[in-house]
KOLDOVO-190140 format. One line per field, with one value per residue (C-alpha): residue number from 0; residue in one letter; x, y, z. Coordinates in Angstrom, 3 decimals. Last residue first. Layout:
residues N
n	NUM	...
res	A	...
c1	X	...
c2	Y	...
c3	Z	...
END
This chain:
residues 374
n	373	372	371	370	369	368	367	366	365	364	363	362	361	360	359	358	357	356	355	354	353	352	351	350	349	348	347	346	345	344	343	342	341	340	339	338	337	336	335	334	333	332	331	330	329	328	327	326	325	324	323	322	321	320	319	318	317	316	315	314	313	312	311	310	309	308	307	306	305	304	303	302	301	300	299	298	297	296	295	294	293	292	291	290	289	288	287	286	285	284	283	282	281	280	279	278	277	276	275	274	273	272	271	270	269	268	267	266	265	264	263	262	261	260	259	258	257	256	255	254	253	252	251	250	249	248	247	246	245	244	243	242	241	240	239	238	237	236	235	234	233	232	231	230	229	228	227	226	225	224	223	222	221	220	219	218	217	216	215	214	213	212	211	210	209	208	207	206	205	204	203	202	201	200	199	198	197	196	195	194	193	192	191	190	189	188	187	186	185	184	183	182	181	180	179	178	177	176	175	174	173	172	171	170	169	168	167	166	165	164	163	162	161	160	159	158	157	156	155	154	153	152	151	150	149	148	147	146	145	144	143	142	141	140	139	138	137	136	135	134	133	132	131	130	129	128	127	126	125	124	123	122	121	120	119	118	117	116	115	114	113	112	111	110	109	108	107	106	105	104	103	102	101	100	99	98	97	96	95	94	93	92	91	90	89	88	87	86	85	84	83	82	81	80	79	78	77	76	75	74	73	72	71	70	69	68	67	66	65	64	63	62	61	60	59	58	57	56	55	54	53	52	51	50	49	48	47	46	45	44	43	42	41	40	39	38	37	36	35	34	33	32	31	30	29	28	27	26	25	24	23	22	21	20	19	18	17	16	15	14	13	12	11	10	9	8	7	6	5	4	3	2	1	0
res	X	X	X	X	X	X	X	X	X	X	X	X	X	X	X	X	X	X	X	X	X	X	X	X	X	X	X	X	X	X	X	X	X	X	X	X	X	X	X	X	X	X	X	X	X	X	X	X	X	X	X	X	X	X	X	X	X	X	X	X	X	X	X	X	X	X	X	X	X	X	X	X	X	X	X	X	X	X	X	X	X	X	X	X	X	X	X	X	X	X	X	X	X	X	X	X	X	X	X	X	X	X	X	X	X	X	X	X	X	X	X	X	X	X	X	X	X	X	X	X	X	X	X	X	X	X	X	X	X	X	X	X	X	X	X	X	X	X	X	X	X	X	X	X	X	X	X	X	X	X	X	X	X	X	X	X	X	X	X	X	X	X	X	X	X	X	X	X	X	X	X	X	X	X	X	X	X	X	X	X	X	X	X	X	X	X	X	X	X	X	X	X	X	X	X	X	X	X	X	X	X	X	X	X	X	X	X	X	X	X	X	X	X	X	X	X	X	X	X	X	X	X	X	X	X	X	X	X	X	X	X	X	X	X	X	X	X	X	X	X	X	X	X	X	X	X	X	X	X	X	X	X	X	X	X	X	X	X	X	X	X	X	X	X	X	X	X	X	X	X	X	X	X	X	X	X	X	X	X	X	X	X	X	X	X	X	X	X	X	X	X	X	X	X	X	X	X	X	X	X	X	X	X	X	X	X	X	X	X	X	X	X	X	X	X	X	X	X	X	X	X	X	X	X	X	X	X	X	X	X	X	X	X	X	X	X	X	X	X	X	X	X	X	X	X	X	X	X	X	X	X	X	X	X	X	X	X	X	X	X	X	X	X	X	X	X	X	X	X	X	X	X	X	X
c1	-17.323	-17.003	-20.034	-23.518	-25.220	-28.211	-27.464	-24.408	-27.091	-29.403	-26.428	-25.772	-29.473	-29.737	-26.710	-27.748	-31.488	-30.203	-26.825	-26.451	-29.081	-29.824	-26.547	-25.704	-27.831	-26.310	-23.014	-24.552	-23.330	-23.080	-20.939	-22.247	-25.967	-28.153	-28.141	-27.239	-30.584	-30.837	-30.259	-30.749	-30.416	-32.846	-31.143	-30.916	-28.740	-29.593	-31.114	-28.214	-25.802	-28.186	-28.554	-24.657	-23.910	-26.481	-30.207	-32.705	-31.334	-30.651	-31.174	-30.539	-28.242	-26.004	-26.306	-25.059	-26.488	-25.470	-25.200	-23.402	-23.284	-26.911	-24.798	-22.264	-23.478	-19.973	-17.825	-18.691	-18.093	-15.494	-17.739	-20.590	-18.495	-17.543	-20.866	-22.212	-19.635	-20.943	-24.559	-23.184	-21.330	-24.819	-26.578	-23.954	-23.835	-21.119	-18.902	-16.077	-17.093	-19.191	-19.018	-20.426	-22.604	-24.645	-22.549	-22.636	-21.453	-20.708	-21.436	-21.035	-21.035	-20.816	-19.273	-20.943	-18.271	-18.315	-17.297	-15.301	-13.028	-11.744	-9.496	-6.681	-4.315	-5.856	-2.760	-1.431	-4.597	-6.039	-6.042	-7.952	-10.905	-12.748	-11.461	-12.594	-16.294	-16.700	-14.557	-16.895	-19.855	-18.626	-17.075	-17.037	-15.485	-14.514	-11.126	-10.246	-8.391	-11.079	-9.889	-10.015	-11.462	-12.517	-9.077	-8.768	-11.638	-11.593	-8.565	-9.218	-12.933	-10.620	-7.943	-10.904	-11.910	-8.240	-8.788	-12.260	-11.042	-12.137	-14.622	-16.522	-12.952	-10.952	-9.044	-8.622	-7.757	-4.578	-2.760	0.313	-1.771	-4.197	-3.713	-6.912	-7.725	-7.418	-10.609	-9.154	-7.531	-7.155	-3.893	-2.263	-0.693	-2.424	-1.888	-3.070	-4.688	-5.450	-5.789	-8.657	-9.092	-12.928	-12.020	-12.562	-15.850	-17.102	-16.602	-13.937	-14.180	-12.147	-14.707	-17.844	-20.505	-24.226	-27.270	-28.804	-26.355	-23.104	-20.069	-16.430	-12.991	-9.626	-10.152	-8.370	-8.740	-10.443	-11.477	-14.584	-12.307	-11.667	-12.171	-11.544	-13.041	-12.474	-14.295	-13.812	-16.772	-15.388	-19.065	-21.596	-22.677	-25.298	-23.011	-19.987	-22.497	-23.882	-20.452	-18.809	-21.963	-21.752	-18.202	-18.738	-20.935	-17.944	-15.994	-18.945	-19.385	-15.499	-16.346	-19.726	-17.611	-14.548	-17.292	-17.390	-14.600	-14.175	-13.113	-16.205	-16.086	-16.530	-16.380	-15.943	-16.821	-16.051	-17.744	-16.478	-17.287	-20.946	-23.623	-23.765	-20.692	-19.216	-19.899	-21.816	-23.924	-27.251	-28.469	-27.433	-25.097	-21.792	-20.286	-19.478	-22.944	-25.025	-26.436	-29.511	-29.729	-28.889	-32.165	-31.579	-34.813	-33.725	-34.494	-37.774	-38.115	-40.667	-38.075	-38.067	-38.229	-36.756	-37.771	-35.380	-34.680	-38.229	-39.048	-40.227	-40.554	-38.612	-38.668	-35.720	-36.553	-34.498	-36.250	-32.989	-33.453	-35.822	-35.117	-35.449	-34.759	-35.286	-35.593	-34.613	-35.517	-32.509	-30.358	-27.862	-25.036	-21.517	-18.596	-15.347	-12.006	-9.786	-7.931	-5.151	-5.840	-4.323	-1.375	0.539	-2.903	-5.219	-6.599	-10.272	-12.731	-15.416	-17.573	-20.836	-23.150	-26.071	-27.263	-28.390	-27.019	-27.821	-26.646	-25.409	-23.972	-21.094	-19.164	-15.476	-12.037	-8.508	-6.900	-4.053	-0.962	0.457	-0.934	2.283	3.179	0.000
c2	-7.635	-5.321	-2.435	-3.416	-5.219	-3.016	0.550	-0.109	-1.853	1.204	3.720	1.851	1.242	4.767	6.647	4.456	5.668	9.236	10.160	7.204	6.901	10.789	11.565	9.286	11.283	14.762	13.373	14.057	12.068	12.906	10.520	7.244	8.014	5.081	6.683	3.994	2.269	2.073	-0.524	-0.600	-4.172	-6.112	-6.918	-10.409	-11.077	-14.180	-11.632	-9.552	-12.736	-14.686	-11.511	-10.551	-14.499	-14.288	-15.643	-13.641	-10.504	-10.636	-7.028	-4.032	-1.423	-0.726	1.707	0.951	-1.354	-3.767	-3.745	-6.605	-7.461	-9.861	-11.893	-13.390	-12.336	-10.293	-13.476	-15.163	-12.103	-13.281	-16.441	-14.697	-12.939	-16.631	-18.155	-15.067	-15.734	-19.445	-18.718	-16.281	-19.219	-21.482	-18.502	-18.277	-22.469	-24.116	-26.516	-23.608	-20.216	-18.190	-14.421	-12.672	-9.778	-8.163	-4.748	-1.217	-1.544	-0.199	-1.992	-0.773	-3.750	-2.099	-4.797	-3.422	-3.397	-4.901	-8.280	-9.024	-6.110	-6.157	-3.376	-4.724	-6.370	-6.342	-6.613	-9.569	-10.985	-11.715	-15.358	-15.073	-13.856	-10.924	-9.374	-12.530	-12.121	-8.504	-9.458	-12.569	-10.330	-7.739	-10.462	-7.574	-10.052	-6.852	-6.833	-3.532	-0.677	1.502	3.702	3.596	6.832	5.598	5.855	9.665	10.799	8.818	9.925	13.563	13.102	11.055	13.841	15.976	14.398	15.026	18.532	18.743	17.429	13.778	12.726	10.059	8.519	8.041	5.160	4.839	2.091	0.104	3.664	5.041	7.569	4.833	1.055	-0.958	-3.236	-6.893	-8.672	-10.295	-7.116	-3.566	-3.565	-6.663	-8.794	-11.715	-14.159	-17.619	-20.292	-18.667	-15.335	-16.496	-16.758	-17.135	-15.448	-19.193	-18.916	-16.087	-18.572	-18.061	-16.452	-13.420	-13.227	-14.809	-13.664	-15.055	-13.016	-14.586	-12.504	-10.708	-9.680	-9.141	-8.061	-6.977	-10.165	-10.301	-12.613	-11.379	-7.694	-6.236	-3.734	-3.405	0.105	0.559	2.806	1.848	3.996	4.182	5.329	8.304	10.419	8.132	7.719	9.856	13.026	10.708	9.227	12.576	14.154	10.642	10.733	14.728	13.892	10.868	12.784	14.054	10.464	8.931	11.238	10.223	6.903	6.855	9.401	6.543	3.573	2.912	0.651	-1.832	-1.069	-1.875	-0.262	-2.430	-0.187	-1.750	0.172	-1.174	0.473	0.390	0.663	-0.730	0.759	1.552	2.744	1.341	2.285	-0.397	-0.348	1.377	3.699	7.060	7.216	8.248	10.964	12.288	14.069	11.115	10.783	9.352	6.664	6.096	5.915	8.348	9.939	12.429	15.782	17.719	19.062	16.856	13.711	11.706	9.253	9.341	10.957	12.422	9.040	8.741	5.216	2.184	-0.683	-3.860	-7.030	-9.683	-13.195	-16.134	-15.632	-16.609	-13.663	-10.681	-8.651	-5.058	-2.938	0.352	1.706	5.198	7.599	9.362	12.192	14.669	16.280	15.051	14.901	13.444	13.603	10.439	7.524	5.696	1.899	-0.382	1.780	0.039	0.179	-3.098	-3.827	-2.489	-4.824	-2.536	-3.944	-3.550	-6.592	-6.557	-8.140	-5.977	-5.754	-5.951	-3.433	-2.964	-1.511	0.665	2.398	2.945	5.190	5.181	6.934	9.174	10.731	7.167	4.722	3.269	1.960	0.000
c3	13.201	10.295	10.597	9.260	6.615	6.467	6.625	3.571	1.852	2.589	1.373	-1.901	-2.966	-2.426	-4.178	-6.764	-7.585	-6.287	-7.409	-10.467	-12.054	-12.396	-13.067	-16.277	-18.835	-17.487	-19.279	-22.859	-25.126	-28.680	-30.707	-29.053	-30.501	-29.664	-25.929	-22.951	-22.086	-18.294	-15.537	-11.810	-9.974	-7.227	-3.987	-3.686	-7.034	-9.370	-11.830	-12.252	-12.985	-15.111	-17.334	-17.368	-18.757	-21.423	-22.787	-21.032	-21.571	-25.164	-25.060	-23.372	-24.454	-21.453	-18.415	-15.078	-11.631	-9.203	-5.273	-3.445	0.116	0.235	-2.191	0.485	3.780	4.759	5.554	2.363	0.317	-2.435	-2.330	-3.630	-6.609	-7.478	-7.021	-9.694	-12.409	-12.469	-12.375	-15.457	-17.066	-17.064	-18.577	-21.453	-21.795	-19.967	-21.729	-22.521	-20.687	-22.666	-21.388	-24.242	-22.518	-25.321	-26.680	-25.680	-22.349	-18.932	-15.612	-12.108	-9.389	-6.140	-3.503	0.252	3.192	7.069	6.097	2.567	1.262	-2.001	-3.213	-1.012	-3.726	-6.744	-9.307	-7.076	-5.835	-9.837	-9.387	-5.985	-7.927	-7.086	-10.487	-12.336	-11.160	-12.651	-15.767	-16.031	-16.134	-18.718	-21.037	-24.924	-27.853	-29.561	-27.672	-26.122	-28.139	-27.404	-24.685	-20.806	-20.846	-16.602	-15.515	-16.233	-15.101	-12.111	-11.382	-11.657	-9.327	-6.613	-6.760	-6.363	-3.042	-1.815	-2.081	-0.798	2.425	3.346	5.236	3.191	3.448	0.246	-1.526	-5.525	-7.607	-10.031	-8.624	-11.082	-13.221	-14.408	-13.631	-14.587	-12.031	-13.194	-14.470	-16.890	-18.964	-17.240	-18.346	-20.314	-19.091	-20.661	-17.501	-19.169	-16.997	-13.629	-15.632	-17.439	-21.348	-22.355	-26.404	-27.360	-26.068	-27.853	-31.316	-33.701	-37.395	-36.198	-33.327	-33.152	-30.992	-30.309	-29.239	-32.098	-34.293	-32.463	-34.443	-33.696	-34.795	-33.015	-30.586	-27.382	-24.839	-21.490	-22.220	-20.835	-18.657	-15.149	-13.052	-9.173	-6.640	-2.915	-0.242	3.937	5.673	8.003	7.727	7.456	3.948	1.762	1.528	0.151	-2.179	-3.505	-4.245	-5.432	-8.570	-8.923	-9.725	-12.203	-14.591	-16.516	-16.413	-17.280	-20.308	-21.408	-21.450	-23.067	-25.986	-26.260	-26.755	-30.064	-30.782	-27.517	-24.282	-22.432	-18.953	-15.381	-12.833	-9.255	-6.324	-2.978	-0.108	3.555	7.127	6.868	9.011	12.854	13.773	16.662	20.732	20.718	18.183	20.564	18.541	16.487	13.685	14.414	13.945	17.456	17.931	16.641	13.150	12.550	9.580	6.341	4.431	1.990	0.731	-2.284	-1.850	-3.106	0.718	1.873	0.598	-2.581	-4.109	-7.855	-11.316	-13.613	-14.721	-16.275	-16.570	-18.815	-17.536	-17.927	-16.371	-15.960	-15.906	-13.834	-10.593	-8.584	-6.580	-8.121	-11.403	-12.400	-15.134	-15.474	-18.896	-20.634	-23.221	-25.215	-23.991	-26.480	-25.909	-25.078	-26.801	-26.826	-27.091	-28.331	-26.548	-26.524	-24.400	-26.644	-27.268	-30.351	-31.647	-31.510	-35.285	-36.385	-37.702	-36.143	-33.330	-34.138	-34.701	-32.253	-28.965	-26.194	-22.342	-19.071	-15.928	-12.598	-9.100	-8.214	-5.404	-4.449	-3.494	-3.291	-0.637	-1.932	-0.285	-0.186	-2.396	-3.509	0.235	0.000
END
């Protein structure tokens, strides 16, 4: 942790499905594979949440306005987080310990692939009011983790998706299923392996932080989240999520996972249907794999009942992939929304409402819920 110094890296998240169409260019990796380009950021389309219960196995959607959240007598949003007490605390008998969760880890996970430079850099503007309203909505001194892994497994410069089925280069999705206890890629962000921008693989911060340090958190975040487009076009969103709780992955993720005591924000972002496709399994069997592997990583915590999910992707094909059998196998019921059809005008505005008061939410009561370490 000696790297970290001067910095505390920081987290939240939670998740999102994904629609099935050809679209990845056949475009070669650059000598850079994560260069990027400016964006833009305009326009706003319609939206969809999307819910699903435990082990149901269907998703529903219905349409929403994302301007639109509870809200409090004053117009605010209604966080559920609990009295505070005169030393900081929240109120109640915890003995003498805080009363909710001492830490939130939020993973990102971006799609890398062509196309997705302007989402990127729009998350990256919207992410500030995003840390400003969870940092107001937690206990003050709750300890944050934000990290940010890429779709990528194996790398393919060329894909395309019909029947909510990828090939890649000719090959099928699964062949593209390359984990790092098997083969170590090395490359950044790749596997589920924290993506390393400006020197720190994630960022740590304290809901109490001065304002300087938390705009360190709102420059890195910036900066880590254009992760570029030189990804593979064989997008794995749910099996980079799993893979970066993995053991395999302990070296580049050292400390970013906590277990007991701290909610696991999945935070997906994707253009593309999930193709995670492990070898033998079908797509939904691989995401009912994905999902026993994020549950284990928070055994001591509750297992499932410690992770959030939630993020904007074009929906579709929700009933037949990995990302689909994932969100709907979670306790507490995920957010999604329909990312805007037009990648080349984005405006970052689209990405607050989700995420500072429908997110900010689920986040805070989970935190409420599961309680302090120990």
């Amino acid at each position: 942790m000696d790297s970290y110094t001067g910095f505390r890296s920081a987290t939240l998240a939670s998740a999102a499905l994904t629609f099935a169409l050809a679209g990845c260019g056949d475009e070669r990796r650059a000598d850079d594979p994560f260069d990027t380009a400016e964006g833009s950021a305009t326009d706003s389309v319609s939206t969809t949440a999307t819910t699903s219960g435990t082990g149901s196995g269907s998703s529903e959607s219905t349409t929403t306005d994302p301007t639109v959240a509870d809200s409090s007598e004053d117009g605010g949003p209604k966080l559920d987080v609990g009295a505070m007490g005169t030393d900081g605390t929240e109120s109640g008998d915890c003995m003498g310990r805080p009363c909710s969760c001492t830490g939130v880890d939020l993973l990102f996970v971006i799609d890398n692939s062509l196309s997705m430079n302007d989402y990127q850099v729009a998350l990256g503007q919207a992410f500030p009011s995003f840390a400003d309203a969870i940092i107001a909505a937690l206990p003050p001194g709750t300890n944050l983790h934000v990290g940010i892994t890429s779709t990528e497994l194996g790398y393919s410069n060329f894909g395309s998706t019909f029947n909510c089925e990828a090939s890649g280069n000719g090959n099928p999705q699964e062949d593209f299923y390359i984990t790092p206890d098997v083969t170590d890629t090395g490359t950044n962000g790749a596997q589920g392996r924290l993506y390393v921008a400006n020197g720190l693989p994630y960022f740590e911060i304290d809901t109490d932080a001065p304002p300087a340090e938390v705009q360190a958190l709102r420059d890195w975040f910036a900066a880590a989240a254009n992760i570029g487009e030189g990804g593979s076009n064989i997008e794995m969103s749910s099996a980079a999520a799993a893979w970066a709780t993995d053991p395999a992955n302990a070296t580049t993720n050292e400390g970013f996972l906590r277990d007991e005591g701290a909610v696991l924000v999945l935070f997906f972002l994707q253009d593309e249907p999930d193709q995670s496709d492990a070898p033998g399994l079908s797509m939904q069997e691989t995401g009912a794999a994905m999902l026993d592997k994020i549950a284990a990583a928070k055994s001591a915590c509750g297992g499932l009942e410690c992770v959030v999910a939630g993020g904007f992707v074009d929906q579709g094909c929700l009933d037949e992939n990995s990302l689909g059998a994932l969100l709907t196998g979670l306790p507490i019921a995920p957010t999604t929304q329909e990312l805007p059809e037009d990648d080349e005008n984005v405006d970052p505005g689209y990405f607050e409402p989700l995420l500072t008061t429908t997110l900010t939410q689920v986040i805070a009561q989970t935190c409420d819920d599961i309680g302090p370490e120990g």
